[in-house]
VEXKE-666667 format. One record per atom (N, C-alpha, C, O): y, x, z. Coordinates in pm, whole numbers, padded with zeros to 5 digits, always signed. Example, Ala and Ser with C-alpha at 12.3 -4.5 7.8 and 13.67 -1.06 7.14 Angstrom:
residues 2
-00569+01319+00780 -00450+01230+00780 -00330+01320+00780 -00332+01424+00846 -00225+01285+00708 -00106+01367+00714 +00003+01290+00787 +00114+01341+00804 
This chain:
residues 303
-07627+19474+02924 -07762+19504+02877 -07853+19381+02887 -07933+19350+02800 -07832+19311+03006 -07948+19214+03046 -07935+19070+02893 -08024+19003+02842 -07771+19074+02864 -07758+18936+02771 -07771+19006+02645 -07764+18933+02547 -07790+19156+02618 -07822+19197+02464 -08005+19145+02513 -08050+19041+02464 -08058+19199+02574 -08214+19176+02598 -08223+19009+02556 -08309+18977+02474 -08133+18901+02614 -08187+18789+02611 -08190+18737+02491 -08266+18652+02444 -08054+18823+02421 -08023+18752+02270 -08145+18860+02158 -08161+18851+02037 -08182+18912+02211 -08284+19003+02148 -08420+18887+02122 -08460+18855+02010 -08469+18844+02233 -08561+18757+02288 -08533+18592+02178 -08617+18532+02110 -08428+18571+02193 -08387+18418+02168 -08391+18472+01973 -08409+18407+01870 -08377+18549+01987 -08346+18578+01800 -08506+18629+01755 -08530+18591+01641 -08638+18718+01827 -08720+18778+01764 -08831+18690+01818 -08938+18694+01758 -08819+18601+01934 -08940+18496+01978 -09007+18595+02101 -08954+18706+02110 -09083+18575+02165 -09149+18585+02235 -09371+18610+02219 -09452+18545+02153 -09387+18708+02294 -09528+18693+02212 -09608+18679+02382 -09616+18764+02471 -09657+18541+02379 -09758+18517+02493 -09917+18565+02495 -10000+18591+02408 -09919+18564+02611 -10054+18641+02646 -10164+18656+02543 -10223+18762+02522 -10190+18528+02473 -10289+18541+02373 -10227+18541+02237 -10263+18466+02146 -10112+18649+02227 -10073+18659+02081 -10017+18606+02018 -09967+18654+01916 -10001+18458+02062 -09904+18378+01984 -09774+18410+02000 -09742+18478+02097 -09684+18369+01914 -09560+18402+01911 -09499+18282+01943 -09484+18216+01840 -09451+18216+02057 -09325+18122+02119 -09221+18115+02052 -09132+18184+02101 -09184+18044+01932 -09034+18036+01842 -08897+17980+01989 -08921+17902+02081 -08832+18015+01977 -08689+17968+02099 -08564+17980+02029 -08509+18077+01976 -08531+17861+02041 -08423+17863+01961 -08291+17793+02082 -08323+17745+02190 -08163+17802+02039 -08047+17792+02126 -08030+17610+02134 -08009+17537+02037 -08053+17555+02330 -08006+17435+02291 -07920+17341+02241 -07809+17385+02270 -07904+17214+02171 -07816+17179+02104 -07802+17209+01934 -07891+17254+01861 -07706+17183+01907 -07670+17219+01748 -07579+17209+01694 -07515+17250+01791 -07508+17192+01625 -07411+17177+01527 -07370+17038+01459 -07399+17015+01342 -07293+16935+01549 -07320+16787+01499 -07247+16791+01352 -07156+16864+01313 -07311+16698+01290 -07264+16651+01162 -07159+16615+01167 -07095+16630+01271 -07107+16561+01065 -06956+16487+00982 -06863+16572+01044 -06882+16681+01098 -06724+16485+01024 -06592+16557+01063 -06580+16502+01218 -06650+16419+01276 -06468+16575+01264 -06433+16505+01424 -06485+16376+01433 -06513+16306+01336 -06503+16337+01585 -06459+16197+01630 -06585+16078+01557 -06591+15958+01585 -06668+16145+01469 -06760+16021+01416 -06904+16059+01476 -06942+16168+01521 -06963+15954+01464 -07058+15889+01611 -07165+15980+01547 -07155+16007+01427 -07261+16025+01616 -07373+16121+01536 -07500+16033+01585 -07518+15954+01677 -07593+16093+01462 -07702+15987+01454 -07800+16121+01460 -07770+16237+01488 -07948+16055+01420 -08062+16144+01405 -08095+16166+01280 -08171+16077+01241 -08069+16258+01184 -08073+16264+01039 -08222+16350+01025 -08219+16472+01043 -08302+16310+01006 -08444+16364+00964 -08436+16502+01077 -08443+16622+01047 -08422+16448+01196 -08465+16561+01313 -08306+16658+01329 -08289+16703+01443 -08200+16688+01233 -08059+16720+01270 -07969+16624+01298 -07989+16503+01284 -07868+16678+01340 -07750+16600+01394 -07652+16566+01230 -07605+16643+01146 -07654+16396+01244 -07586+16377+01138 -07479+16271+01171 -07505+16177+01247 -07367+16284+01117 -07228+16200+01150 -07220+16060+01071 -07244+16052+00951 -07189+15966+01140 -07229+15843+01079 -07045+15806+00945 -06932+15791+00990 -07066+15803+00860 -06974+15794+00807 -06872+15645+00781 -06924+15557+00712 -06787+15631+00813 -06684+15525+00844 -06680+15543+00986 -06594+15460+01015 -06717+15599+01101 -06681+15577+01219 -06626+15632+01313 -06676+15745+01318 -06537+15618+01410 -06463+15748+01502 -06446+15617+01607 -06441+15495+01609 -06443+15734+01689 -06467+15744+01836 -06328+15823+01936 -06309+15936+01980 -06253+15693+01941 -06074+15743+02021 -06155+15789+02182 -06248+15709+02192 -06156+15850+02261 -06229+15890+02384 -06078+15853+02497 -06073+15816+02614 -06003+15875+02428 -05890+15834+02526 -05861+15690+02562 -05843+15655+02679 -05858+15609+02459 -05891+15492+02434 -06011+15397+02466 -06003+15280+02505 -06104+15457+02446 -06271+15457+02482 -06299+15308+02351 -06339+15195+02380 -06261+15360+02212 -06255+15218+02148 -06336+15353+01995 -06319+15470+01963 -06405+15258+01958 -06471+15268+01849 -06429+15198+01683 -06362+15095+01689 -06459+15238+01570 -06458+15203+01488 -06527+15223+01388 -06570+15333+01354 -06547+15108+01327 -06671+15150+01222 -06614+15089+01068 -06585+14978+01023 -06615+15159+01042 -06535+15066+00859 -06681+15121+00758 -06722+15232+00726 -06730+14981+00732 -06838+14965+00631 -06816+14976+00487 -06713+14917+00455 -06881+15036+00381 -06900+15087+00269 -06880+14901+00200 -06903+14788+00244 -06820+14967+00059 -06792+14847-00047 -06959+14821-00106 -07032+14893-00173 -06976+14692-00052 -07179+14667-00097 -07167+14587-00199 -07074+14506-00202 -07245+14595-00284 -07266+14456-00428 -07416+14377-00344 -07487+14286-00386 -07422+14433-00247 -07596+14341-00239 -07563+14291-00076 -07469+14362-00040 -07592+14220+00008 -07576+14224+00155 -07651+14266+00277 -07759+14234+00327 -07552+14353+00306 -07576+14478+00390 -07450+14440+00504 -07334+14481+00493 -07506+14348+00623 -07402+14341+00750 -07410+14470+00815 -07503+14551+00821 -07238+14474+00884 -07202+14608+00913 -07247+14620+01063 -07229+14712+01142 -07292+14532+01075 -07370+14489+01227 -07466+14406+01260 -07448+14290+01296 -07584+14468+01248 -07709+14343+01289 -07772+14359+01471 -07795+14463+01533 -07785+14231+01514 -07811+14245+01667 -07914+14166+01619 -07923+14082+01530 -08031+14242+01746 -08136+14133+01761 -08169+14149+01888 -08128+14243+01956 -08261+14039+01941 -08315+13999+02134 -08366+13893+02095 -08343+13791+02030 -08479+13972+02182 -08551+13798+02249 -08556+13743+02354 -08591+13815+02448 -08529+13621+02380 -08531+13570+02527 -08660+13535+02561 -08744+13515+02473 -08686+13527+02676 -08847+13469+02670 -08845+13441+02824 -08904+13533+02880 -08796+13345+02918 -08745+13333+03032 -08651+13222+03032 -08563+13178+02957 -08725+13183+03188 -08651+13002+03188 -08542+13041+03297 -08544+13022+03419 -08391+13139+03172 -08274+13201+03245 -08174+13181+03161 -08199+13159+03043 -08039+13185+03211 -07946+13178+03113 -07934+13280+03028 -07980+13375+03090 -07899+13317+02924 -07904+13415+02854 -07707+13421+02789 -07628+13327+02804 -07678+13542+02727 -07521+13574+02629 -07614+13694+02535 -07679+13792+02570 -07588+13643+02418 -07629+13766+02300 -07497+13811+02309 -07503+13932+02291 -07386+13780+02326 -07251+13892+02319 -07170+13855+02383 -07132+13738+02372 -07119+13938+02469 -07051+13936+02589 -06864+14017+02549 -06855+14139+02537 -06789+13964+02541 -06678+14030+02565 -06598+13962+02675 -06579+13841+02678 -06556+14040+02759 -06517+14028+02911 -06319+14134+02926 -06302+14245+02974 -06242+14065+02881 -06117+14115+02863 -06075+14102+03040 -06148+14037+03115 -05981+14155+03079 -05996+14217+03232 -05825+14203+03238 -05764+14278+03162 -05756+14122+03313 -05573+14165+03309 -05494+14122+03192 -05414+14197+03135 -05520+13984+03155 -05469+13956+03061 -05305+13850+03091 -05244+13788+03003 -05269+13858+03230 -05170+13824+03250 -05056+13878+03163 -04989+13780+03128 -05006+13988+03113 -04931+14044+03060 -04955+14030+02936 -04855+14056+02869 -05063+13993+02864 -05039+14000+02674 -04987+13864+02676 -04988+13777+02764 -04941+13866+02564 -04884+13780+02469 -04976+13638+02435 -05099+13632+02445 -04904+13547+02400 -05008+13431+02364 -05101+13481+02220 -05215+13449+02187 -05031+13545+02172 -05092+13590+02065 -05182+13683+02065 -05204+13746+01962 -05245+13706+02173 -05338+13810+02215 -05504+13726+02172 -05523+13613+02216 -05566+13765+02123 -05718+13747+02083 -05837+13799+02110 -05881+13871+02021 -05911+13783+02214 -06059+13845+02229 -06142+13847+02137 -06239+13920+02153 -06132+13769+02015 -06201+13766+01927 -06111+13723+01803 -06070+13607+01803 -06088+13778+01735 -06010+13835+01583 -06076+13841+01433 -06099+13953+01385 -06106+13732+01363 -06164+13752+01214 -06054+13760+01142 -05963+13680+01123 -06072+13860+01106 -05958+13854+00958 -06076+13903+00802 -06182+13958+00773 -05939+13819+00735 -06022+13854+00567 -05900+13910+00474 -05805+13835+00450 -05904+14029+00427 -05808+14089+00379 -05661+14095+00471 -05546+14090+00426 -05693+14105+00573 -05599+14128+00649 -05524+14023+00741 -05442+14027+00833 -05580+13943+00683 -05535+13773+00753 -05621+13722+00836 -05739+13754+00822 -05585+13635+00935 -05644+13605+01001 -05714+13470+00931 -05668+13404+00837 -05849+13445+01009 -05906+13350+00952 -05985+13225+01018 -06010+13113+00973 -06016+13290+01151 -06112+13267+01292 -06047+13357+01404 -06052+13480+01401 -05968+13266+01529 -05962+13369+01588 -05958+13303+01757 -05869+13222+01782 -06022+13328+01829 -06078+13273+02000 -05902+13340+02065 -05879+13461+02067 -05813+13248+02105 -05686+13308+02146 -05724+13352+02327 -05839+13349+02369 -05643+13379+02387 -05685+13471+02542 -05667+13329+02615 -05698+13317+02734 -05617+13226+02543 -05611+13085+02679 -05683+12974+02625 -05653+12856+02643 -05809+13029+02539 -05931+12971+02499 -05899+12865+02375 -05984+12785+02335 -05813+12872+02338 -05756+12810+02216 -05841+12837+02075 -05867+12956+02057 -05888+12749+01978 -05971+12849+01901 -05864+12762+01781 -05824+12646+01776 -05840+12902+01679 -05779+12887+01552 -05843+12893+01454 -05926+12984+01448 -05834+12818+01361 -05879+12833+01248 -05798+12802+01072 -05735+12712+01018 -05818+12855+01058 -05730+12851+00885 -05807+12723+00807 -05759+12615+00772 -05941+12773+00793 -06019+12672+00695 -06101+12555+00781 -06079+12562+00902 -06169+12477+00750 -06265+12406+00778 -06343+12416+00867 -06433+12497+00843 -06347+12359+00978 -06420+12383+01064 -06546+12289+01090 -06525+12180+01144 -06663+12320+01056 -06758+12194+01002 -06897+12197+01115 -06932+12298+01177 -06949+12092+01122 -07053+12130+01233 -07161+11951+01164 -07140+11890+01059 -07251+11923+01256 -07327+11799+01150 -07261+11698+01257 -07255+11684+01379 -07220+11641+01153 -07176+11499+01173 -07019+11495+01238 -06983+11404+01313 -06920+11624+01192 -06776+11656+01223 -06768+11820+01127 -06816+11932+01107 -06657+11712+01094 -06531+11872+01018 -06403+11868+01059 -06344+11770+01015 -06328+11949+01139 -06163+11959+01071 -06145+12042+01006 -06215+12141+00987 -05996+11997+00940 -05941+12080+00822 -05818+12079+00892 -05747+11979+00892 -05778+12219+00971 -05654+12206+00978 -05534+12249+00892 -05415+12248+00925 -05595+12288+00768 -05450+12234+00689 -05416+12129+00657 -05301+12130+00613 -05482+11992+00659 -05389+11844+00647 -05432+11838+00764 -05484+11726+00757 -05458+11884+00903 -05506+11818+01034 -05605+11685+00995 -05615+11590+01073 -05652+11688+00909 -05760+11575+00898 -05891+11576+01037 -05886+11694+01072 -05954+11535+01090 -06098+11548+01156 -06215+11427+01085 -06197+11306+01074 -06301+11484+01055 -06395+11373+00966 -06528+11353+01058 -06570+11462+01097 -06581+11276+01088 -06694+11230+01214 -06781+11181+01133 -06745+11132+01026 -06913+11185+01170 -07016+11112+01113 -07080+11191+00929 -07026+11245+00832 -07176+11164+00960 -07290+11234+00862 -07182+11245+00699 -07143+11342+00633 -07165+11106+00683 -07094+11130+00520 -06913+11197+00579 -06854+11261+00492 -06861+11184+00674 -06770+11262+00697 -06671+11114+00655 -06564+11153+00608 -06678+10970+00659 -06622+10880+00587 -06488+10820+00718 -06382+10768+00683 -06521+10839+00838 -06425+10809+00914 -06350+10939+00968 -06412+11019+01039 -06234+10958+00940 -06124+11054+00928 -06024+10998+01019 -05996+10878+01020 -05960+11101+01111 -05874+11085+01175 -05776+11194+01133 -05813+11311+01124 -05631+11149+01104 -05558+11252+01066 -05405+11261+01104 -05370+11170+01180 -05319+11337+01074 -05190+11311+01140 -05086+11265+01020 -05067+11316+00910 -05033+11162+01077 -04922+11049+00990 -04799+11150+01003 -04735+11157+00898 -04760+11217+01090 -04639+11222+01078 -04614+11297+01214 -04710+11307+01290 -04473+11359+01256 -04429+11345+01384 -04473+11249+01493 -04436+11132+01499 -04579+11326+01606 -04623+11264+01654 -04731+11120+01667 -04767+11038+01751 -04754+11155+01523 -04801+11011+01478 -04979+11048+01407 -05002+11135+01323 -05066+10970+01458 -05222+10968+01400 -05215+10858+01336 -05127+10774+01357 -05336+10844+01222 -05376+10735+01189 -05537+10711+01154 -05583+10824+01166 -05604+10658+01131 -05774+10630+01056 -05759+10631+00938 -05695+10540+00884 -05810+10727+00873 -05835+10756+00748 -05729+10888+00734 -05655+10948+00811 -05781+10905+00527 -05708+11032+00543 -05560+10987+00461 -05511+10874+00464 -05504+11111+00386 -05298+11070+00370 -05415+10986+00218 -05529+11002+00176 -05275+10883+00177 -05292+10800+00094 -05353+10831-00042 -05319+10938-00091 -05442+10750-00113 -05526+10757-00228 -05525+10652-00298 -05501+10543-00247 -05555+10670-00445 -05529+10562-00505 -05675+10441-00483 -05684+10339-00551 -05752+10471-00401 -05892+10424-00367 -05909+10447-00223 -06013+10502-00187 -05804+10404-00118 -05840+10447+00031 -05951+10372+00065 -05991+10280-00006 -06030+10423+00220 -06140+10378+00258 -06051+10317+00353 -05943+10357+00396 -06159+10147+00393 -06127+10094+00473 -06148+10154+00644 -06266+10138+00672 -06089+10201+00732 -06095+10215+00851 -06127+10089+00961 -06068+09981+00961 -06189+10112+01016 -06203+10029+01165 -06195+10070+01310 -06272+10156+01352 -06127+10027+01370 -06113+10067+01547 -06204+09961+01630 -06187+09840+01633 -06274+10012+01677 -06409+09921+01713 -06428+09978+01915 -06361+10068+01965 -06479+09939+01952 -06523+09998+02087 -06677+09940+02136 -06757+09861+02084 -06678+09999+02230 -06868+09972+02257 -06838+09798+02301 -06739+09727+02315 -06964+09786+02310 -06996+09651+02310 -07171+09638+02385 -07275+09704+02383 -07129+09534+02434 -07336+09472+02476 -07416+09502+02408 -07360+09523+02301 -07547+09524+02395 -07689+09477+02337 -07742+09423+02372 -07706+09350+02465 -07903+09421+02307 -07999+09315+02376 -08014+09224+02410 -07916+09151+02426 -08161+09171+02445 -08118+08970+02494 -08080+08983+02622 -08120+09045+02720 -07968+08886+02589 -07916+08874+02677 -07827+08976+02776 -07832+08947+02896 -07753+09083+02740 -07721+09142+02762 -07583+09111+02910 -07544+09001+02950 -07541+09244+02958 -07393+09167+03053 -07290+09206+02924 -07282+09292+02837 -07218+09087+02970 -07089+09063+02925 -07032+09184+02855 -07037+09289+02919 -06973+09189+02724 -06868+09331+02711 -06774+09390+02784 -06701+09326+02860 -06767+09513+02768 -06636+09546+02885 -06515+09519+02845 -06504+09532+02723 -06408+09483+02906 -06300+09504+02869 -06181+09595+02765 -06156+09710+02803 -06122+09551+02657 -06042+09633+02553 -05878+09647+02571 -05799+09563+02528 -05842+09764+02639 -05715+09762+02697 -05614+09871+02584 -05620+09989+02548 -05546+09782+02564 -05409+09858+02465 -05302+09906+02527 -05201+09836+02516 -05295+09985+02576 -05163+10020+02723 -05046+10065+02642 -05061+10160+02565 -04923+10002+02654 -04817+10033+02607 -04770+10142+02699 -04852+10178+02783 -04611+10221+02697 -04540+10352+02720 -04544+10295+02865 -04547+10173+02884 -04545+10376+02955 -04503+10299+03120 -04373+10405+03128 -04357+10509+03065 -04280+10333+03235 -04171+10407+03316 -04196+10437+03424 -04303+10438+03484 -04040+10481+03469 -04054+10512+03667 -03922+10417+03714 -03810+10428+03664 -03948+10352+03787 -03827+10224+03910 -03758+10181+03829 -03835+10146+03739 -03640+10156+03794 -03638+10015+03691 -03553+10069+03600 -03444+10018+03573 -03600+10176+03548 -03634+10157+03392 -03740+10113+03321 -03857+10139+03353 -03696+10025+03193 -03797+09924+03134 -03929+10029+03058 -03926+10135+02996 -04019+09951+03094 -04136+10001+02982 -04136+10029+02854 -04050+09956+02805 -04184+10095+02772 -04158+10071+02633 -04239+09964+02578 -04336+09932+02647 -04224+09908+02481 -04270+09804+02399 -04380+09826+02281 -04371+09920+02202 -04473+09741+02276 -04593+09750+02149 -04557+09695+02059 -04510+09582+02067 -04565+09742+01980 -04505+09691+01815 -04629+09696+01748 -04696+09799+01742 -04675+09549+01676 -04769+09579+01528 -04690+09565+01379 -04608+09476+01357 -04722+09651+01294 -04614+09647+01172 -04724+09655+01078 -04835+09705+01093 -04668+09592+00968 -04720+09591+00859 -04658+09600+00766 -04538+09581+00789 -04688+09628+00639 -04608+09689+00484 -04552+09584+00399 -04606+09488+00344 -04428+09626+00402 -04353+09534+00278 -04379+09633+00142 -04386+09755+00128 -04388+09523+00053 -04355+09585-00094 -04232+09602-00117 -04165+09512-00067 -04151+09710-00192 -04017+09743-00192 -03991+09792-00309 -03890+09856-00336 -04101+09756-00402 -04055+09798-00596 -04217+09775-00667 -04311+09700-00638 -04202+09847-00742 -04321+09881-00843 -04357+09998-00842 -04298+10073-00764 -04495+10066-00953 -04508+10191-00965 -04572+10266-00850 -04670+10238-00781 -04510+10345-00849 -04529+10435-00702 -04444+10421-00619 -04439+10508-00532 -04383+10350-00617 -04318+10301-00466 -04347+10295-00344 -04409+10188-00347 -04351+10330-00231 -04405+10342-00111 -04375+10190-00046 -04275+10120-00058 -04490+10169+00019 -04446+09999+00122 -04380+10090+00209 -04416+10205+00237 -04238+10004+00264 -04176+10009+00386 -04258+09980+00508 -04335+09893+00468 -04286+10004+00644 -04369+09964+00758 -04244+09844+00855 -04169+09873+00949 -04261+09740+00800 -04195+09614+00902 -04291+09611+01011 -04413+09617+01021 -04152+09594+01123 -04273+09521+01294 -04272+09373+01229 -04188+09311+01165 -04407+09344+01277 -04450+09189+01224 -04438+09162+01444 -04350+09093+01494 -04511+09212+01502 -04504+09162+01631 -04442+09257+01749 -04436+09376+01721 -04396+09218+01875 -04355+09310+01944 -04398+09214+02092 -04408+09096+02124 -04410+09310+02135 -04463+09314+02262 -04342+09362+02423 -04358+09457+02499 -04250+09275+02426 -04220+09350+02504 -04229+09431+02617 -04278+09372+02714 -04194+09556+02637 -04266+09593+02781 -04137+09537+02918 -04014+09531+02919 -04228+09511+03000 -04127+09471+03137 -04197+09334+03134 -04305+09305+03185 -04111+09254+03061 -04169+09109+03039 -04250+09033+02999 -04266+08915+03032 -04326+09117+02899 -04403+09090+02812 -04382+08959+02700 -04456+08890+02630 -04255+08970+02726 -04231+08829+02572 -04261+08875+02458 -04225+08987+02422 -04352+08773+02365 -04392+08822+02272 -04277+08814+02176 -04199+08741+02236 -04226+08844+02070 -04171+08846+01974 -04248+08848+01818 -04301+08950+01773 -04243+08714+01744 -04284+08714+01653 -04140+08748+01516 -04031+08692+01522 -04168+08818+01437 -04082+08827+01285 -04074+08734+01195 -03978+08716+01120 -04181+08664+01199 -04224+08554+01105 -04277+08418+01193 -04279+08410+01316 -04322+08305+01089 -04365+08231+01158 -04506+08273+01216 -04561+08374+01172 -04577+08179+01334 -04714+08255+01429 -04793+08104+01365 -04757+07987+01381 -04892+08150+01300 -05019+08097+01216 -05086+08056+01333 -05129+08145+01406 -05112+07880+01384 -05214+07921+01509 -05358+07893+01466 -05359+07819+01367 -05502+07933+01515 -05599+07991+01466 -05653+07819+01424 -05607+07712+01462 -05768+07849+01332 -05802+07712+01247 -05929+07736+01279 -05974+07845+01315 -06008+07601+01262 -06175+07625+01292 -06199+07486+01306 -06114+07397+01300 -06369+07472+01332 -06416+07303+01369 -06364+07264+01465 -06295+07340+01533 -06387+07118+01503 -06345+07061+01629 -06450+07163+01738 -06419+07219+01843 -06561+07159+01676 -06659+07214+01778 -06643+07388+01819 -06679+07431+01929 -06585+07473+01713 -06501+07607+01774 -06359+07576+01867 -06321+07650+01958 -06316+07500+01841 -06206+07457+01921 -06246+07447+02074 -06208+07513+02171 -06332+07349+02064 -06412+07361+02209 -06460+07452+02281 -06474+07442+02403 -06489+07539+02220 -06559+07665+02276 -06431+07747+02281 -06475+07850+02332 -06280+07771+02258 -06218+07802+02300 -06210+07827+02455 -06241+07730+02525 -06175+07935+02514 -06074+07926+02616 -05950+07851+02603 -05876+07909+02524 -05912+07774+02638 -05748+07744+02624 -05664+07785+02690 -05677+07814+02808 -05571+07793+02630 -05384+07881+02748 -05330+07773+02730 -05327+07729+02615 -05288+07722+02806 -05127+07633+02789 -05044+07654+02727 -04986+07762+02734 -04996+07518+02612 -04918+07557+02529 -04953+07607+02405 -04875+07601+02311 -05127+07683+02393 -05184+07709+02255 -05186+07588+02185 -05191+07472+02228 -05181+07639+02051 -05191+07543+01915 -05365+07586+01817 -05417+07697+01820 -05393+07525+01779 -05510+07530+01692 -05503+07400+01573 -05476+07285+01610 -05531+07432+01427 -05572+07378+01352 -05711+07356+01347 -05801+07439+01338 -05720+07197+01358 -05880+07131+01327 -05891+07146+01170 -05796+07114+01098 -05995+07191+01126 -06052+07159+00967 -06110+07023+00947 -06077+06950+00853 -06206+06987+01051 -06284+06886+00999 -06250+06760+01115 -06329+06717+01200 -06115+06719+01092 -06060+06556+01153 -06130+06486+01100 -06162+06532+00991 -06189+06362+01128 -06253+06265+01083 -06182+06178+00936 -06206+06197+00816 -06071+06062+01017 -06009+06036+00840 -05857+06102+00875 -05815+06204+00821 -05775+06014+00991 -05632+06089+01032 -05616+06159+01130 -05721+06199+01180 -05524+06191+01177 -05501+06298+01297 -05481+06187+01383 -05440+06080+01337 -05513+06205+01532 -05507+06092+01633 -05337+06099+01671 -05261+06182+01622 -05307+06015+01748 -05198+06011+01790 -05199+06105+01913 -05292+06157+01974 -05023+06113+01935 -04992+06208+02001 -05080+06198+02116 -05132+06087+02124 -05120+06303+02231 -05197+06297+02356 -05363+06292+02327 -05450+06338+02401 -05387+06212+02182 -05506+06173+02194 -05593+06302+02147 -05553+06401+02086 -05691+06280+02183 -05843+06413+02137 -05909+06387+02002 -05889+06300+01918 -05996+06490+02008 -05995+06493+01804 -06183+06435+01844 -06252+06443+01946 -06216+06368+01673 -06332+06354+01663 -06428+06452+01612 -06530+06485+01673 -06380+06512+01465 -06459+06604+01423 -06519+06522+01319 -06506+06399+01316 -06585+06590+01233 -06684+06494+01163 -06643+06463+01016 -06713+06391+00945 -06500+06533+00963 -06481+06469+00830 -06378+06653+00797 -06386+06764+00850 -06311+06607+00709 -06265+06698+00657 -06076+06748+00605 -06036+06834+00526 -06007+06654+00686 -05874+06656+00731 -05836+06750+00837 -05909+06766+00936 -05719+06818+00821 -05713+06919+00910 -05558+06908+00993 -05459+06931+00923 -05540+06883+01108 -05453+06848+01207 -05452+06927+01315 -05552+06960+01378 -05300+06970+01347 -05294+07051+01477 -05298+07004+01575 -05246+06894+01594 -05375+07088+01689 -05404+07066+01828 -05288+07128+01930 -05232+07235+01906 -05263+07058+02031 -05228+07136+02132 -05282+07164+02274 -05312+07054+02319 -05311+07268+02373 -05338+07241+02477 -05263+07248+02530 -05161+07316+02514 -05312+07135+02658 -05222+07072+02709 -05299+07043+02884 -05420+07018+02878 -05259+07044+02979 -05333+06975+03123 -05505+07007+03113 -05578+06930+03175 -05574+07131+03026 -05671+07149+03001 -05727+07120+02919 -05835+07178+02906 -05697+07037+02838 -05755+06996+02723 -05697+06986+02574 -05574+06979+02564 -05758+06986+02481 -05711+06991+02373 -05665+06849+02291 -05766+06785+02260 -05551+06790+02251 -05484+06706+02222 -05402+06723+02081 -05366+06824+02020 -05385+06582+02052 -05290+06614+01973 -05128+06623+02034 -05091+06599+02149 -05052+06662+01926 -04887+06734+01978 -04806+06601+01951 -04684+06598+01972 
């Protein structure tokens, strides 16, 4: 009797002291859409958001966005910071990732089903296309990396194990340069040191060796240059090995001077006076005959 009375009450309203009638209706309602999709506030009823379900076992969501001709993101975030604090607009925090796979991803772009952008679980970041930012791009489909505003110095991969400056061959390549810092200013200190470190070993096995090579021509057309070692460096001993004959450097009497000398260096004078002096003797300078030098006991002589 008492729950026919209440449903009597909840169905005909209530009439308070001064006549009004109290409408009461049952809490809750009737959510929108089919199972499992997220319910929203539809003009004051319960309405089901369409593309989305909700696994509860899983505790994982999904939302699949409508085909748009105009742009409509399937997710807009906004915040303001306003505080001298660190801040994360998006946080994903994966928990036990000892057990997945390298191929496991906290963060996953795909485009038609492919991947395109993707943050791997051992912080690795992949990318398919172009990865561009101001003043650097890579492209890892030729592994190219391009630095600087016009993108003109390129670092890219030659081969097995192998880089080079610039990008793979063109019928118009750009010239590359390997440069390192250097002094300014008046008077600046000295430059630092430019060290080329060849392969090292362990106890006496030999070092590996520096090789500089340069391109033979080997036909016409499109023919590829062959890469000849022009110099080698041995490691252990450091004997140099030349391929060809060794050009020794040419200049005035007065660059000559300003040389450091090594024992045993050679230099061509440009501007000998009329002949080359005799053996032992030192150069004048001053004319325009050109004769090799040798050093020798510190000083520069003839050979």
């Amino acid at each position: 009797m008492r729950k026919l009375f209440a449903a009597l009450f909840l169905a005909l309203g209530l009439v308070s002291a001064h006549g009004q009638a109290i409408s009461v209706s049952p809490a809750g309602g009737t959510p929108g859409g089919s199972s499992l999709t997220v319910q929203y506030n539809n003009a004051g009823t319960f309405g089901g958001m369409s593309g989305t379900s909700w696994d509860d076992t899983n505790r994982s969501l999904t939302i699949t966005g409508a085909t748009v001709t105009t742009n409509s993101p399937i997710l807009t975030l906004t915040q303001a910071w306003n505080a001298a604090a660190a801040f994360s607009g998006v946080v994903i925090n994966i928990s036990s990732v000892g057990a997945a796979t390298t191929g496991s991803y906290p963060l996953d772009v795909k485009v038609g089903g492919s991947q395109i952008l993707g943050v791997r679980k051992d912080g690795a970041l992949i990318a398919v296309g172009t990865i561009a930012g101001p003043g650097f791009s890579a492209n890892t489909d030729t592994a190219a990396y391009r630095i600087g505003v016009a993108g003109d110095v390129v670092i890219s991969r030659f081969g097995g194990a192998s880089f080079r400056l610039g990008n793979v061959e063109a019928a118009s390549p750009v010239a590359q340069t390997l440069g390192v810092q250097g002094s300014s200013g008046t008077d600046a200190a000295a430059a630092a040191t430019f060290t080329i470190k060849g392969p090292m070993a362990t106890g006496t096995a030999l070092p590996g060796d520096v090789l500089i090579q340069t391109g033979t021509a080997v036909g016409s057309g499109t023919t590829a240059s062959t890469a000849t070692t022009a110099l080698t460096i041995k490691g252990g001993t450091q004997t140099v090995i030349a391929a060809a004959q060794l050009v020794p450097g040419s200049g005035t009497k007065a660059q000559m001077d300003a040389l450091t000398g090594v024992e045993g260096g050679l230099f061509n004078v440009t501007d000998q006076l009329t002949v080359c002096p005799v053996k032992g003797a030192g150069f004048t300078g001053g004319g325009n005959k050109t004769c090799l030098a040798h050093f020798e006991e510190g000083a520069w002589v003839a050979p």
